[in-house]
C-alpha positions as CSV (number, residue, x, y, z in Angstrom):
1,X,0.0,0.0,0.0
2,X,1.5,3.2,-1.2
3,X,1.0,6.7,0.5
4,X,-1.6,7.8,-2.0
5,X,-3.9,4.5,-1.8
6,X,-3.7,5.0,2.2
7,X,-5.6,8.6,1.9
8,X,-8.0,7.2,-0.8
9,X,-8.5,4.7,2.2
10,X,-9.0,7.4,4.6
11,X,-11.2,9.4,2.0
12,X,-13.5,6.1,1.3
13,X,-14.6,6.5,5.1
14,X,-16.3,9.6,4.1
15,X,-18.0,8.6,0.6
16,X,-18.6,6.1,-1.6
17,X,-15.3,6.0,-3.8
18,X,-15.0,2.3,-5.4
19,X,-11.4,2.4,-5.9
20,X,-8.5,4.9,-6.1
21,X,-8.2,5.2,-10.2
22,X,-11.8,6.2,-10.5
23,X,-11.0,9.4,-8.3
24,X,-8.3,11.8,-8.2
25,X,-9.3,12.3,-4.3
26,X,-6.2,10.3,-3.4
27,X,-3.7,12.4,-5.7
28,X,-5.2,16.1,-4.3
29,X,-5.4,15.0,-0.5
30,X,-1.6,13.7,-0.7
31,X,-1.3,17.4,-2.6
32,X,-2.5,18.9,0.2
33,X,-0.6,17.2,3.2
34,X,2.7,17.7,1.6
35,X,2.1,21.3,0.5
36,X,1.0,21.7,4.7
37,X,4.1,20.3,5.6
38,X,6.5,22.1,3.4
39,X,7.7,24.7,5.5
40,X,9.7,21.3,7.2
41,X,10.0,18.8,4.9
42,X,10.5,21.3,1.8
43,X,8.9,21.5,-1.4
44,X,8.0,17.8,-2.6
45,X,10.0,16.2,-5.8
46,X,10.9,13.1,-6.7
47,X,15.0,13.1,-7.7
48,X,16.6,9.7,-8.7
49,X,20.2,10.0,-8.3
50,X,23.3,8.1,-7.2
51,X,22.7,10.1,-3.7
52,X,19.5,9.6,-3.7
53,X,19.4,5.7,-4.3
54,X,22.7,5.0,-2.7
55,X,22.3,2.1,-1.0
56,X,21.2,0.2,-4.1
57,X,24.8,-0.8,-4.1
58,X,25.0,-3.0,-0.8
59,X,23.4,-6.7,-0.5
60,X,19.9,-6.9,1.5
61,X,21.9,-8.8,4.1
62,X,24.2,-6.2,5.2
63,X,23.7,-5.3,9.1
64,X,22.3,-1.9,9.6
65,X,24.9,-1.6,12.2
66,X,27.9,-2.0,9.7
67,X,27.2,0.8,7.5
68,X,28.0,4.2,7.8
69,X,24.8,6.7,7.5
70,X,25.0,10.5,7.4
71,X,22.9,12.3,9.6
72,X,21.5,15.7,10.2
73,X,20.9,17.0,13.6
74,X,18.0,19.2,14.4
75,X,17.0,18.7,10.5
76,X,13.5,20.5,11.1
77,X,15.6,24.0,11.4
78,X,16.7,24.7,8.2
79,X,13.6,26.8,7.4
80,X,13.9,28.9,10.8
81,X,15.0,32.1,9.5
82,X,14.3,36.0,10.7
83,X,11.3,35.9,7.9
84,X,10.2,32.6,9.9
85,X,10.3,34.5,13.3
86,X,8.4,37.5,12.2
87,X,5.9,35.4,10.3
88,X,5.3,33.9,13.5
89,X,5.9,36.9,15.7
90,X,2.2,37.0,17.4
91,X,1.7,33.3,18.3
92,X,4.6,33.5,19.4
93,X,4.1,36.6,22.0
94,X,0.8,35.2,22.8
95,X,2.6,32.3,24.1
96,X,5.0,34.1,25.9
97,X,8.2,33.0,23.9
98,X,11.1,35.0,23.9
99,X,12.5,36.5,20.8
100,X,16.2,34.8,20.3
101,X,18.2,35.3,17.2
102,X,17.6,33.0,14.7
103,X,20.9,31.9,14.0
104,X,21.4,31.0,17.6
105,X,18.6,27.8,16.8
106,X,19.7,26.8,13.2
107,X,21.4,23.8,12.5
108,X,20.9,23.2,8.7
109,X,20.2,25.3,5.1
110,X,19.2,22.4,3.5
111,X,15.5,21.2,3.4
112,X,14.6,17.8,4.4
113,X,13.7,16.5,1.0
114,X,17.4,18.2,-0.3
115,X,18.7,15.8,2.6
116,X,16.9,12.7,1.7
117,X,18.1,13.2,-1.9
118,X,21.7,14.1,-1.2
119,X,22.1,11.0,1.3
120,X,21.4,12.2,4.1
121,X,19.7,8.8,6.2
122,X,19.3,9.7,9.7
123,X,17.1,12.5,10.8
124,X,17.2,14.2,14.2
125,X,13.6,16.1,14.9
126,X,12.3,17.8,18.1
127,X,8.8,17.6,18.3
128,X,6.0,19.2,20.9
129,X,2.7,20.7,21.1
130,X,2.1,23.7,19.4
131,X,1.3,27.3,20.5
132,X,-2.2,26.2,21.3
133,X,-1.5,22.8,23.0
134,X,-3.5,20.8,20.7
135,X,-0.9,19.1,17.9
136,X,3.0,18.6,17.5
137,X,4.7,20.8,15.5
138,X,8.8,21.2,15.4
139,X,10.9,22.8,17.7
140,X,14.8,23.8,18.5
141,X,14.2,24.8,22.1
142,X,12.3,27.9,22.2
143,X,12.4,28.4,18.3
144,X,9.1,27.3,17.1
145,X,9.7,25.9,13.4
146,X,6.3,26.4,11.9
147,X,3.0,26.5,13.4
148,X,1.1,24.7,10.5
149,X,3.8,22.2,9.5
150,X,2.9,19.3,11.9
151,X,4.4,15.7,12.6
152,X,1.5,14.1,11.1
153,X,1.7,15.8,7.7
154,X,5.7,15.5,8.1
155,X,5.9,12.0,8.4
156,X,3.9,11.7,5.0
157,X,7.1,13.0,3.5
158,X,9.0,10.6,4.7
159,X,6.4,8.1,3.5
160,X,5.8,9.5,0.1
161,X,9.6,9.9,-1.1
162,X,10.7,5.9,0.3
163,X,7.6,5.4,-2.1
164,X,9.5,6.6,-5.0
165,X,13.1,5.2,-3.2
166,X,11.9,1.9,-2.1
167,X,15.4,0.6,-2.2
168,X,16.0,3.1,0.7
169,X,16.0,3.2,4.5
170,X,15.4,6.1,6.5
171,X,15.9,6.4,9.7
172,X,14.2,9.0,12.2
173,X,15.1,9.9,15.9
174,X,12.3,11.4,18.3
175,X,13.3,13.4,21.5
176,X,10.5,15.1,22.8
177,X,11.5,19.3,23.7
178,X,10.5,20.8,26.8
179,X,12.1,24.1,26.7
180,X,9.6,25.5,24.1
181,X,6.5,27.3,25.4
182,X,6.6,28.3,29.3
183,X,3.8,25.9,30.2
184,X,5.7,23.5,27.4
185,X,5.4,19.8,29.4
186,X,5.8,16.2,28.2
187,X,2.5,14.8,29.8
188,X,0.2,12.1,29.0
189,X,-1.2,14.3,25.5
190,X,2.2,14.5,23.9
191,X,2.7,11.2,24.7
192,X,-0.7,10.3,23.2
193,X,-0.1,12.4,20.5
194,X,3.7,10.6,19.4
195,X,2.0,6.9,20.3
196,X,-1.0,8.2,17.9
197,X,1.4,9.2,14.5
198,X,3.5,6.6,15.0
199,X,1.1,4.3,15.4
200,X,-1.6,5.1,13.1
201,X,-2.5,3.4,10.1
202,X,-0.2,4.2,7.5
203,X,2.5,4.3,10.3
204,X,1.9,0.3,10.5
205,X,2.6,0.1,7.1
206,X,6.1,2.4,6.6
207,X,7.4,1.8,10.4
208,X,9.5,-1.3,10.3
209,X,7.6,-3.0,13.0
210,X,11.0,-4.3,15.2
211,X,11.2,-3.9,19.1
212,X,14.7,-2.8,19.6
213,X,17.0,-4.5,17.7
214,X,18.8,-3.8,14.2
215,X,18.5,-6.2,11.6
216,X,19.4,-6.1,7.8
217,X,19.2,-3.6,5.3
218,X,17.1,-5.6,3.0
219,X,14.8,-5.6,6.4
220,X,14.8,-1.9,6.8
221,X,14.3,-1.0,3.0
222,X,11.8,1.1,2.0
223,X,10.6,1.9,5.7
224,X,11.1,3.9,8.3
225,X,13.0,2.7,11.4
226,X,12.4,4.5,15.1
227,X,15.1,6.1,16.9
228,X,13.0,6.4,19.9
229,X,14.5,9.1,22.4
230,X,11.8,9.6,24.5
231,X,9.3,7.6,27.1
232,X,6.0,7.0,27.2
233,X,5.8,6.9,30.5
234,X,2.8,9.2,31.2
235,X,1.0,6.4,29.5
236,X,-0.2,2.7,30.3
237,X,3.1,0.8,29.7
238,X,0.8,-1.3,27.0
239,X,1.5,1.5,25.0
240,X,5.0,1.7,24.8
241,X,5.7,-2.0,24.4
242,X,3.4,-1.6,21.5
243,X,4.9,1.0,19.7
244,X,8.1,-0.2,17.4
245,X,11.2,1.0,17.1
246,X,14.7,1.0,18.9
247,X,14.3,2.5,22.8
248,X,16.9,5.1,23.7
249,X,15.2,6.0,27.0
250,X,16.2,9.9,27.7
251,X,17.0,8.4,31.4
252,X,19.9,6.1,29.9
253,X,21.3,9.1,27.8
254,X,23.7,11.0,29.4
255,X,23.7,14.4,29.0
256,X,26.0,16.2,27.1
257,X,28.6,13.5,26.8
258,X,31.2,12.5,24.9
259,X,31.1,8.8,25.4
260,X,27.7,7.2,26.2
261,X,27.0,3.7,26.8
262,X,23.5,3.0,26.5
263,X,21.9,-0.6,26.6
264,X,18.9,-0.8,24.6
265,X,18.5,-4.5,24.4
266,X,20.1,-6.8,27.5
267,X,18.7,-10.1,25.7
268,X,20.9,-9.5,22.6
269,X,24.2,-11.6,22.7
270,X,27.4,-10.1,23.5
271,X,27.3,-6.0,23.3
272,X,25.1,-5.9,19.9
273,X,22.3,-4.4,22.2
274,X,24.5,-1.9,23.1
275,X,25.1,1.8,21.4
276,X,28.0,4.1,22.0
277,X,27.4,7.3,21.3
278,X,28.8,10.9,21.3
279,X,26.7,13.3,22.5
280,X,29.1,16.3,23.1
281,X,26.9,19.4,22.1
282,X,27.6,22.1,24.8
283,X,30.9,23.2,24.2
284,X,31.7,25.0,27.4
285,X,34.9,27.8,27.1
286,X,35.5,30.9,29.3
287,X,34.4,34.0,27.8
288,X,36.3,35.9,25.5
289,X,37.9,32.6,24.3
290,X,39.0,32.3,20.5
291,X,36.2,30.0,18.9
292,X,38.4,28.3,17.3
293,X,38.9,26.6,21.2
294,X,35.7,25.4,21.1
295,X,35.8,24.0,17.7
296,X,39.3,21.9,18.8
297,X,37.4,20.8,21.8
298,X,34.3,19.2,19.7
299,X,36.1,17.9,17.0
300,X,38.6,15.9,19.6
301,X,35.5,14.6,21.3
302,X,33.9,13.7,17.7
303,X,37.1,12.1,15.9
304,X,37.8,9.9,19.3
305,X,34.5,8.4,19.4
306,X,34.9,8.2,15.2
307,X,38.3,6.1,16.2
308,X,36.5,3.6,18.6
309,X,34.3,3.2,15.8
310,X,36.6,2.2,13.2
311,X,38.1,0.0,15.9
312,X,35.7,-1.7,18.3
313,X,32.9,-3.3,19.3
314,X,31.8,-4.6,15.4
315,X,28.5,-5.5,15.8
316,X,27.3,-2.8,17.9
317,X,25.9,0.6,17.1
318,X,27.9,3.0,16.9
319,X,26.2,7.1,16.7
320,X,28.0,10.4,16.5
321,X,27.3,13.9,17.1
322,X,29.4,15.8,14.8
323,X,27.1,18.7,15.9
324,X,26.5,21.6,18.7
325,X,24.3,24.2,20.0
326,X,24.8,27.8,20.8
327,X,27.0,28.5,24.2
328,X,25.4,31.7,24.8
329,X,29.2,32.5,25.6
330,X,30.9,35.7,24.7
331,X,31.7,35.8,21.4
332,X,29.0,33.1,21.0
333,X,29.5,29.9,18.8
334,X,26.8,29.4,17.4
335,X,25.6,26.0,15.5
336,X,27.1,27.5,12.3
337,X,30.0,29.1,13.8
338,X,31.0,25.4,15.5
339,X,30.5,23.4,12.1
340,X,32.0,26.2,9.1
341,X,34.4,28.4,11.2
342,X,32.6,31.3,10.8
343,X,29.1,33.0,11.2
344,X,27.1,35.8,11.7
345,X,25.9,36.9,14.9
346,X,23.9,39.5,16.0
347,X,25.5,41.6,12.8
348,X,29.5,40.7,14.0
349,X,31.0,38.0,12.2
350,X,33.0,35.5,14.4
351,X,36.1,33.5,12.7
352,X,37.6,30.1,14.5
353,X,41.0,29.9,12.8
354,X,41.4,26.8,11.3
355,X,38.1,26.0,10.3
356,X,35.1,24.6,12.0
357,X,34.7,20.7,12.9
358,X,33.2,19.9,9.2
359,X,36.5,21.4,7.8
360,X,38.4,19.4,10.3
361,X,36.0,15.7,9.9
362,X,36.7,15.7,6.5
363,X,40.5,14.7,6.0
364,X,40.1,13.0,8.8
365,X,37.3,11.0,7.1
366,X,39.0,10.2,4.4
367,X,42.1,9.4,6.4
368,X,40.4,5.7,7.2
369,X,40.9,3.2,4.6
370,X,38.0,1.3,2.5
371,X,36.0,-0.7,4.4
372,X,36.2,1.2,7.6
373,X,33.0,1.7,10.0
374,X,32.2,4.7,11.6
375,X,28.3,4.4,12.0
376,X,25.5,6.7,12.5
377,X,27.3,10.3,12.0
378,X,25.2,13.3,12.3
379,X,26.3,16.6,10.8
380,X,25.1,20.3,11.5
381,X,25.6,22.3,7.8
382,X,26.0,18.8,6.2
383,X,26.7,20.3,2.5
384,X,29.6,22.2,4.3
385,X,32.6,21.3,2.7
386,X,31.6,19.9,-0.3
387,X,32.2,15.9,-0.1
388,X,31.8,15.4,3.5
389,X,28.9,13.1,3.0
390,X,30.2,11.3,0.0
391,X,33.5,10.8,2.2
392,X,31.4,9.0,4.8
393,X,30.0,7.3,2.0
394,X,32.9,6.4,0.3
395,X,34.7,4.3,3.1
396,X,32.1,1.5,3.1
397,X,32.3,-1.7,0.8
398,X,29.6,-3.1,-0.6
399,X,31.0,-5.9,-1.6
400,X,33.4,-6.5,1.4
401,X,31.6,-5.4,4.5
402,X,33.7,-4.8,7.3
C-alpha cells in the first residue's frame, strides 16, 4: 500500500469511492498534506540519483549496524530564519516566547527532501505541542519551526519519497522538547499524541515493526525505522511496548557527553544491544575565548568516538554527534559558527582559525581506509565542505563489508 492509496483509504470512510483510479481524491489529499508540511520537509520532488538511491549498491543482508549513515541534527531548522520569526511573531508573543536570534537555533540550510536526496539517512527532529497545545509541530528549544507544518503531515514525506526510493531506509530519531512554550510539558497528550502518529495506520505500514534490535538492510528497506528518544511513561506501559522501534530511553542518555553507553536490548548476545554514542553538544569555554577553542574541543571529542568506531565493538551501534548548539558564551558559537568556522551573529561575524569541525572531519574522514565503520554520524551544515557526506559514503564496501 503506497501513500496515495492510504488517503484514498481514509477518504472512502467519508463517501462512496470504489477504488482509487476512478478518483483523483487520493492524488489532491496527498497534494494537500505535503504542500502543509512544506515549510519542514521542503517542497516535494521526486529526484533519482546516485545520492538519492545509494544504498542500491549494498546486499539486503548487510547489518544496519555496519554501515556508515549521514545524519543531520535538528533537521527541522533549516527553514527557521528571521522571515520565519516574524511570520510567526504573534503566536509566538501570545505564548509568551522569547524573541532569540535565529541563527542562535539553526542547524541546517538544506531542506529535508534536499537531505533525503543528497544522502542524508538519519534525521534528528524535536517535536511538541504547538502554540495552542493541541498538535506537535517542530521545535529547537524555544524556536518554534512552523506553526502549521505538523508531525502528522511531516511523516507523510517521509512516506511518500521511500515510495518513490523503495530501495531506501530512512531512519528517524524522536526526542520530545521541553524548553519551548513556558507551560511547554511532556504529559500524558504528547505522549498520546507521538503513540497516535507513530502508530496510526499508515504508520503500521512504513514503520518497520521491530522492538529494539537492528537487523538487515534488506529488512529496513523502503521503511522507516524509530530512533525512539523519549518515554512514554505518562502512558499505560501497554503502550509503549506496542509502539516499534529502537528504545533510547532519555534516562539512559547522558547528557552532554562525549562517550555514552547506552543498553537498549540486555537479551541481545554479547554487546550488539549496546550503542555508544557521542553526544558532546555544549561546548563550554571561558568567555572571551578564540572559537576556534571550542571548535578543537568538539572535533577531539567527535574524531575519538569516530576512532573507537573504526576499531571496536563490530556488531554494535555506533552514533556520533558531529554537531553543537549555541554557548550563549561571549563571542558566542553558534551551530554555524561550530560546524564552518565562521558565522554571523547579531550583525558581527565570528572567525575560528582553522576551520570549524566539518572542515576538520573531512581529511580526517577520508584518512580511514576502505572498508572502515564509523556508523551513524550526524552533521550540523552537512553540504559544508563539499564531499563530507560522499567521504562517509565512500569508506564503506559493498561488496566486502567490514
Amino acid at each position: 500500500m503506497t501513500v496515495l492509496s492510504s488517503l484514498v483509504v481514509v477518504a472512502a470512510v467519508f463517501g462512496s469511492f470504489a477504488s482509487a483510479h476512478q478518483s483523483p481524491l487520493g492524488h489532491y489529499a496527498l497534494e494537500k498534506v505535503l504542500h502543509q508540511a512544506a515549510p519542514v520537509f521542503g517542497v516535494y520532488q521526486n529526484v533519482q540519483s546516485k545520492t538519492s538511491t545509494w544504498m542500491k549498491a549494498y546486499h539486503d543482508d548487510t547489518p544496519i549496524v555496519h554501515m556508515n549513515l549521514p545524519g543531520t541534527h535538528d533537521a527541522d531548522t533549516w527553514n527557521y530564519s528571521q522571515a520565519t520569526q516574524d511570520s510567526l511573531l504573534g503566536v509566538t508573543k501570545l505564548a509568551g516566547i522569547v524573541e532569540v536570534p535565529p541563527e542562535f537555533f539553526r542547524c541546517q540550510d538544506m531542506s529535508i527532501i534536499d537531505m533525503l536526496n543528497a544522502g542524508i539517512r538519519v534525521f534528528d527532529l524535536r517535536p511538541a505541542l504547538d502554540v495552542t497545545n493541541s498538535t506537535l509541530v517542530f521545535w529547537h528549544s524555544q524556536a518554534l519551526v512552523s506553526e502549521t507544518a505538523t508531525m502528522a503531515d511531516v511523516m507523510y514525506g517521509f512516506y511518500k519519497w521511500l515510495d518513490d526510493h523503495p530501495s531506501e531506509a530512512v531512519f528517524l530519531s524522536f526526542q520530545y522538547e521541553g524548553s519551548t512554550t513556558p507551560y511547554g510539558t511532556d504529559n500524558a497528550e504528547v505522549d498520546l499524541h507521538l503513540f497516535n502518529i507513530l502508530n496510526s495506520t499508515a504508520a503500521h505500514h512504513y514503520v518497520l515493526q521491530v522492538h529494539d534490535t537492528f537487523g538487515t538492510l534488506g529488512e529496513a528497506r523502503g521503511k522507516v525505522t524509530l530512533l525512539k528518544r523519549f518515554d512514554l511513561s505518562n502512558l499505560p506501559s501497554s503502550y509503549a511496548a506496542q509502539l516499534p522501534g529502537v528504545h533510547f530511553s532519555p534516562a539512559n542518555w547522558a547528557d552532554n557527553n562525549p562517550n555514552i553507553t547506552l543498553v537498549y536490548n540486555s537479551t541481545l548476545p554479547g554487546d550488539s544491544g549496546t550503542a555508544y554514542i557521542e553526544d558532546f553538544y555544549d561546548v563550554s569555554v571561558p568567555n572571551g575565548s578564540p572559537p576556534s577553542l571550542a571548535v578543537t574541543m568538539k572535533y577531539n571529542a567527535t574524531a575519538a568516538h569516530l576512532s573507537m568506531a573504526a576499531s571496536s565493538h563490530p556488531d554494535s551501534l555506533f552514533w556520533s554527534f558531529a554537531s553543537s548548539e549555541n554557548d550563549l558564551g561571549l563571542p558566542p558559537e553558534t551551530p554555524e559558527v561550530m560546524a564552518l568556522g565562521s558565522g554571523v551573529v547579531l550583525g558581527e561575524t565570528i572567525v575560528a582559525v582553522g576551520g570549524g569541525v566539518n572542515q576538520q572531519l573531512l581529511p580526517f574522514i577520508q584518512s580511514f581506509p576502505k572498508g572502515t565503520r564509523l556508523g551513524i554520524v550526524m552533521f550540523d551544515f552537512y553540504e559544508t565542505p563539499a564531499g563530507l557526506v560522499d567521504a562517509l559514503l565512500a569508506l564503506q564496501d559493498p561488496e566486502g563489508g567490514y
